[in-house]
N, C-alpha and C positions, 0 to 999 in steps of 0.2 A: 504494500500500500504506500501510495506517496502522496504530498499533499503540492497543490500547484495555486500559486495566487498572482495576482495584480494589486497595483496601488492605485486609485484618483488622485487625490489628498488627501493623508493622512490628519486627522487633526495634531493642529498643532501647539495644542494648549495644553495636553496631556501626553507628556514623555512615558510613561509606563505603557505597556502593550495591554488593551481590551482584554484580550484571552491569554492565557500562557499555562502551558500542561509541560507539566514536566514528570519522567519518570512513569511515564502512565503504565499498566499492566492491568489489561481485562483477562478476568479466568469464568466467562459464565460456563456454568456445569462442568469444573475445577479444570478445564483444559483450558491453557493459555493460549489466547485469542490473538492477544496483541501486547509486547513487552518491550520492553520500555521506550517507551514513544511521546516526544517532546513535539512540539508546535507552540509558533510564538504568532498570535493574528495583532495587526497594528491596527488601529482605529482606519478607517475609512477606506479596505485592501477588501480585496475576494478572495478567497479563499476556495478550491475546489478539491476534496479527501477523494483521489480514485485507487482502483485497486478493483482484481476479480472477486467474483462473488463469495460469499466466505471468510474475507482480508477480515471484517470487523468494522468496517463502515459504520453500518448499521446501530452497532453497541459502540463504538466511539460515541455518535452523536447523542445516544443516550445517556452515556456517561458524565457528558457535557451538561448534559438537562439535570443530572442529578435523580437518574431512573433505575440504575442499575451502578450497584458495588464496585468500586476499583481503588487498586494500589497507586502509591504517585501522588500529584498534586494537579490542580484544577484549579488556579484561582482566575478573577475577573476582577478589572479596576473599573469601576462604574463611576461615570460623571454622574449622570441624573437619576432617575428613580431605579434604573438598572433592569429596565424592560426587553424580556425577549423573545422574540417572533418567532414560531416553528412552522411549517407548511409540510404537513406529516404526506409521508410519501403516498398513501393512500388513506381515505375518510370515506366513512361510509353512511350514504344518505337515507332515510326510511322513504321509501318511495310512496307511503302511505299518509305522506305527512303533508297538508296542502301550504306549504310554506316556499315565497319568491326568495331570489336572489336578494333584494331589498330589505325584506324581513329578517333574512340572517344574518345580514351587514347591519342592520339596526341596533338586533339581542345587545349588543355592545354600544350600541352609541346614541342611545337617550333612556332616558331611568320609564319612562312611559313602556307599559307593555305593551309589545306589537300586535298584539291580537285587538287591542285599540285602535291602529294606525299609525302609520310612519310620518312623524313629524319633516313637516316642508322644509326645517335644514338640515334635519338626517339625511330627506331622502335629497337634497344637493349634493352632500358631501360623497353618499355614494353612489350617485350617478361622475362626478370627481375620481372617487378611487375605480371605477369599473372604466372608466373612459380608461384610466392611465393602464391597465392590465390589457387593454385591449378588446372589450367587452361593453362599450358604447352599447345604452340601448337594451340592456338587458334584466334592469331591475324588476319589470315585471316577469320574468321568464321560470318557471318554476326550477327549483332545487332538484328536484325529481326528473325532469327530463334533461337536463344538463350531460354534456359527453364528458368521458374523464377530462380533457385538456380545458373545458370551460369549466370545469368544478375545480380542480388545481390553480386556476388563474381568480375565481372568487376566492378561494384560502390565499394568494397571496396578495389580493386586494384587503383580505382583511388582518393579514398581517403586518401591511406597510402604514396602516390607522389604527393610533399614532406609533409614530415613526419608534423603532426598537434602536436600542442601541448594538443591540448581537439579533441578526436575522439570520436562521439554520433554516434551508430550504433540505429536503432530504429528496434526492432523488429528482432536482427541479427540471429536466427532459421528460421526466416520464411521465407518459400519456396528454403531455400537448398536443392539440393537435391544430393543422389551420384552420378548423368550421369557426374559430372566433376572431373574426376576423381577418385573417392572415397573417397575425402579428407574430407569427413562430418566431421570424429570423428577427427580428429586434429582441425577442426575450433571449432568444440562442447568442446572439453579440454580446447583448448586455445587461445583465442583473441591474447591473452599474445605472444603467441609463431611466431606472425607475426609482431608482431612492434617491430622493434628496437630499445634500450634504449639508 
């Protein structure tokens, strides 16, 4: 497993690196997975863990979240409240459930229950995050008939509201597709080019 990154700009107000794992050692079900494995992420860089299926990916990123047991050290220098955005590699929707795109970008972003109504600056703000994902146009569009690559692109629209300081996409290729719009090749370029610095 290797880990591949870029920089935009780095912030430059915090000399200590956002993430830093040092010594890591994963042993789920007592075989070691992954030993001793350091990564140092700088504030405003990309970051990409590849490696074949198997490597520990998976339970890296978990490790990170604080989901599963490991040797090592894990720390994180948080500026602000220390907020962090996951876009889990698969979510799974109740196709029974009569709830839109807008409704579940809501659940988070007004204290009003949504089976009330989506207040007129919730529902701006996420016609805002679904325009920038790519997805113009689709707050009324149910959760339930959504293709994997439009379901994956509403998780990272609601991950990017508000902005996290550590955003862990897992697995952010899989299962995009172009039915939303065509916007593949600007997410495939750049993560970079949706978060604001």
């Amino acid at each position: 497993m290797e880990t591949q990154s870029s920089s935009s700009t780095p912030h430059l107000l915090f000399k200590d690196p956002l993430l830093e794992i040092s010594g890591l050692t994963l042993r789920p079900a007592r075989e070691t997975l992954l030993a001793n494995f350091s990564l140092s992420v700088e504030r405003g860089t990309l970051h990409a863990i590849v490696g074949p299926n198997g490597a520990g990916k998976t339970t890296l990123l978990s490790a990170i979240l604080g989901l599963v047991p490991f040797d090592g050290r894990i720390s994180v220098q948080w500026m602000g409240r220390g907020r962090i955005a996951y876009v889990p590699q698969q979510f799974q929707v109740d196709r029974t459930l009569p709830i839109t795109t807008a409704d579940f970008l809501a659940l988070s972003r007004q204290r009003r229950p949504v089976c009330l109504g989506v207040a007129s600056a919730t529902r701006k703000r996420i016609s805002l995050l679904l325009d920038r994902v790519g997805l113009a146009g689709f707050e009324n569009r149910a959760m339930s008939v959504l293709s994997g690559g439009e379901l994956r692109r509403v998780l990272l629209a609601n991950a990017l509201d508000p902005l996290p300081e550590l955003l862990i996409l897992h697995e952010p290729e899989s299962g995009l597709d172009e039915a939303a719009g065509g916007r593949r090749p600007a997410l495939r370029s750049g993560y970079a080019d949706l978060i604001p610095r």
